[in-house]
MARBA-3410 file (N, C-alpha, C, O; in Angstrom, 1 decimal):
66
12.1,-18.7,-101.9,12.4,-19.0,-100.4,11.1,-19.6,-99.8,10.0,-19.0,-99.9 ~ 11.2,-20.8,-99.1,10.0,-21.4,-98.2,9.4,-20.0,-97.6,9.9,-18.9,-97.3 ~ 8.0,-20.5,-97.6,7.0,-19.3,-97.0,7.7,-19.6,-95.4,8.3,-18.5,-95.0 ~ 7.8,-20.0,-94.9,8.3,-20.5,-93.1,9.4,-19.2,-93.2,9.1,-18.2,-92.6 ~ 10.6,-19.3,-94.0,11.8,-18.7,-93.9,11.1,-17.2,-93.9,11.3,-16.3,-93.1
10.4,-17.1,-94.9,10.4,-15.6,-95.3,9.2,-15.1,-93.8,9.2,-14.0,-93.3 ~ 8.4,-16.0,-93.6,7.4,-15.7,-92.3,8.5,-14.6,-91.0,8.5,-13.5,-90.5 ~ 9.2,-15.8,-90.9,10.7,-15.4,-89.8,11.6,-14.0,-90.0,12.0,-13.3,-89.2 ~ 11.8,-13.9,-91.3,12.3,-12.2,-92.0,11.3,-12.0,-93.1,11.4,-12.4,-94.3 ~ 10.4,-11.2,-92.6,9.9,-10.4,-93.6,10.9,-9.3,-94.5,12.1,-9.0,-94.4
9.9,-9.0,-95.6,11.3,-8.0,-96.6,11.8,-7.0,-95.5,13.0,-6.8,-95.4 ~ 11.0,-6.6,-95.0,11.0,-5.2,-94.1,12.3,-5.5,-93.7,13.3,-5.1,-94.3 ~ 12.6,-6.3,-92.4,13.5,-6.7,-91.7,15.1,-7.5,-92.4,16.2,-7.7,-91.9 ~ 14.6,-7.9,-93.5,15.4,-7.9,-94.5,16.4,-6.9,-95.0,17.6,-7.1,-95.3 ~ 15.7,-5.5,-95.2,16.2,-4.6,-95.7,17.0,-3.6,-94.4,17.9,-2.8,-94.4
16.2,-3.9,-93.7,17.3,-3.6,-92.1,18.8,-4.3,-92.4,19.8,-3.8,-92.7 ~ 18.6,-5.7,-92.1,19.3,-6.0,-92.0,20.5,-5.6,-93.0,21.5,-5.0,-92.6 ~ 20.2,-5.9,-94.3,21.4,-5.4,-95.7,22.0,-4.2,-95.2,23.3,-4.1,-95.1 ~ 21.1,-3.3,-94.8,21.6,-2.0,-94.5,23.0,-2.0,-93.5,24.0,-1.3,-93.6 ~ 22.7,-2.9,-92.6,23.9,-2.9,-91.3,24.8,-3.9,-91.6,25.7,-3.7,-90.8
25.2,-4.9,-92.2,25.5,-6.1,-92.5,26.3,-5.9,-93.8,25.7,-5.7,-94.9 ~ 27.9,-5.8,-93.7,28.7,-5.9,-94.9,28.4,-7.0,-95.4,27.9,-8.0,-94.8 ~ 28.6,-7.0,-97.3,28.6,-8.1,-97.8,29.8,-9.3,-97.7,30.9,-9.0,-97.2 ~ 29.5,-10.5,-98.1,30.2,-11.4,-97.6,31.6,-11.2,-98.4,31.7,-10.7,-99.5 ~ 32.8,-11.6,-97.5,34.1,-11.3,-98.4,34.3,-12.1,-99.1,34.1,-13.2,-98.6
34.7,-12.2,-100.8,35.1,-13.7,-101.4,36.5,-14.4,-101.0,37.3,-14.1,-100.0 ~ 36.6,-15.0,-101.6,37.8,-15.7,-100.9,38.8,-15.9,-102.5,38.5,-16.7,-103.4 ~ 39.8,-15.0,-102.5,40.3,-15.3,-103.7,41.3,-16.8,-104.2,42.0,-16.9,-105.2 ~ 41.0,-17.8,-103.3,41.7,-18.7,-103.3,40.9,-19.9,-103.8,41.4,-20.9,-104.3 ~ 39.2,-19.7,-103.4,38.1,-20.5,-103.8,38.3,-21.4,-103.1,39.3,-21.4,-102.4
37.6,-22.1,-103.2,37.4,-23.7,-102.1,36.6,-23.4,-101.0,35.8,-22.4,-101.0 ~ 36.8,-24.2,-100.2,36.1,-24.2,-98.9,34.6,-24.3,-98.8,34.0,-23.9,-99.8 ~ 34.0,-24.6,-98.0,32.6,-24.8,-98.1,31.4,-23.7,-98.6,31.5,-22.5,-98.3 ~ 30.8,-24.3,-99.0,29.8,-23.2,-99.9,28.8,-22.7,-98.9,28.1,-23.5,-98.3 ~ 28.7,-21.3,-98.7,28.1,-20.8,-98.1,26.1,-20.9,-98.0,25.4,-20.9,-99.0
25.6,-20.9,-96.8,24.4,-20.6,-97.0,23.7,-19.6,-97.3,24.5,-18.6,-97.4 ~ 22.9,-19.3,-97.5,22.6,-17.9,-97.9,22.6,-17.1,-96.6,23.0,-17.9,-95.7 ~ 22.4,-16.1,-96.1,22.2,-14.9,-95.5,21.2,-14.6,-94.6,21.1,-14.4,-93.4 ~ 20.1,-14.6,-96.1,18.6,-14.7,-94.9,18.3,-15.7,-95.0,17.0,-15.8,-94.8 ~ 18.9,-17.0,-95.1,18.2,-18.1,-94.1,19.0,-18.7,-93.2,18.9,-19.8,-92.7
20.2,-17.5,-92.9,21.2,-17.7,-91.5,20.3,-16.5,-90.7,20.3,-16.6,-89.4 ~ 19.6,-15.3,-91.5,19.3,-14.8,-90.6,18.1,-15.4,-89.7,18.1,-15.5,-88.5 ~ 17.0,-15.8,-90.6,15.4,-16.6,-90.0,16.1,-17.9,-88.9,15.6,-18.1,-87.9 ~ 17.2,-18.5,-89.3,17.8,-19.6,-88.2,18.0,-18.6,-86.7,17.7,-18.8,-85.6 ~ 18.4,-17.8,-87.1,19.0,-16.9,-85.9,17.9,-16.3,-85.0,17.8,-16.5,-83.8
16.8,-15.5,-86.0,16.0,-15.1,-85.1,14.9,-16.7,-84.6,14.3,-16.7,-83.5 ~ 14.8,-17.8,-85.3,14.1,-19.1,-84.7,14.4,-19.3,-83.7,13.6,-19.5,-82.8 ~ 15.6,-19.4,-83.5,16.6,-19.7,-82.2,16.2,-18.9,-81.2,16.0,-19.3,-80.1 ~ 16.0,-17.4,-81.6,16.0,-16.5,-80.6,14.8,-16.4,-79.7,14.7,-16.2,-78.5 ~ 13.8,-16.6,-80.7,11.9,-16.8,-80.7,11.4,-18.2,-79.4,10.6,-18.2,-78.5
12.5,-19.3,-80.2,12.0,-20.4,-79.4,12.6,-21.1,-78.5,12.1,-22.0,-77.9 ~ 14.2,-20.6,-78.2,14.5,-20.7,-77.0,15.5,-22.2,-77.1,16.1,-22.7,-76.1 ~ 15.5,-23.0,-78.7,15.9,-24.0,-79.3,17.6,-23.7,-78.8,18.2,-22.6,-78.5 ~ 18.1,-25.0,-79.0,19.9,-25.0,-79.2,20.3,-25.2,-81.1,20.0,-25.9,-82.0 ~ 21.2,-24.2,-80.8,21.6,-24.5,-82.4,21.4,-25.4,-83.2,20.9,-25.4,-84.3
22.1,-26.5,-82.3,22.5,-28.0,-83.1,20.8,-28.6,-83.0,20.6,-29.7,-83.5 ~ 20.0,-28.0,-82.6,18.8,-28.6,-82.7,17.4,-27.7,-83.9,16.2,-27.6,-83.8 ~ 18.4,-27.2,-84.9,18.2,-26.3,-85.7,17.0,-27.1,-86.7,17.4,-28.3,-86.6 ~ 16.0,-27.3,-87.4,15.3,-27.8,-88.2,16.3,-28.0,-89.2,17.3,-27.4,-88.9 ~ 16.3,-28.8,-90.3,17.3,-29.2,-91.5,16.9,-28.2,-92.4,17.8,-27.9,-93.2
15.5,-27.5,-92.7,15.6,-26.5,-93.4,16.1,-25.3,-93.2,15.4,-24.4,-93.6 ~ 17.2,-24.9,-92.6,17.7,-24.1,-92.6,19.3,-24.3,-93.2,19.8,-23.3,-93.7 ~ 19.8,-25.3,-93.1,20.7,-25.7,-94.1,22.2,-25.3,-93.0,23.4,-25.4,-93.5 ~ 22.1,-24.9,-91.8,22.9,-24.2,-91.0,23.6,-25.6,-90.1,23.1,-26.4,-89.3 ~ 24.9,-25.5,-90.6,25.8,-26.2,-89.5,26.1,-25.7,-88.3,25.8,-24.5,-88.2
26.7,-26.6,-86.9,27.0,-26.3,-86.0,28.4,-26.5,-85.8,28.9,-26.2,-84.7
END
């Protein structure tokens, strides 16, 4: 994981998070768009929250649609 992402969730807060946070459901039918990962939906989330940014104005390293 880019040093940036992991700056944004340390393990620490990483491991919070797992704790509260069901795993993702599969989809028994497959298809559909391939998911991002987790914690770099979470570091997008808290970026956003930090800097006051709009979604759609997200860095491309985070890989997150709007």
């Amino acid at each position: 994981m880019d040093a940036f992402l992991r700056r944004l969730v340390p393990d620490e807060l990483w491991e919070l998070f797992q704790r509260v946070v069901p795993p993702a459901p599969t989809r028994p039918q497959g298809g559909g768009r391939r998911r991002v990962d987790d914690r770099t939906i979470l570091a997008a989330i808290v970026y956003v929250a930090t800097t006051g940014c709009a979604w759609r104005q997200l860095p491309p390293v985070f890989g997150a649609s709007w």
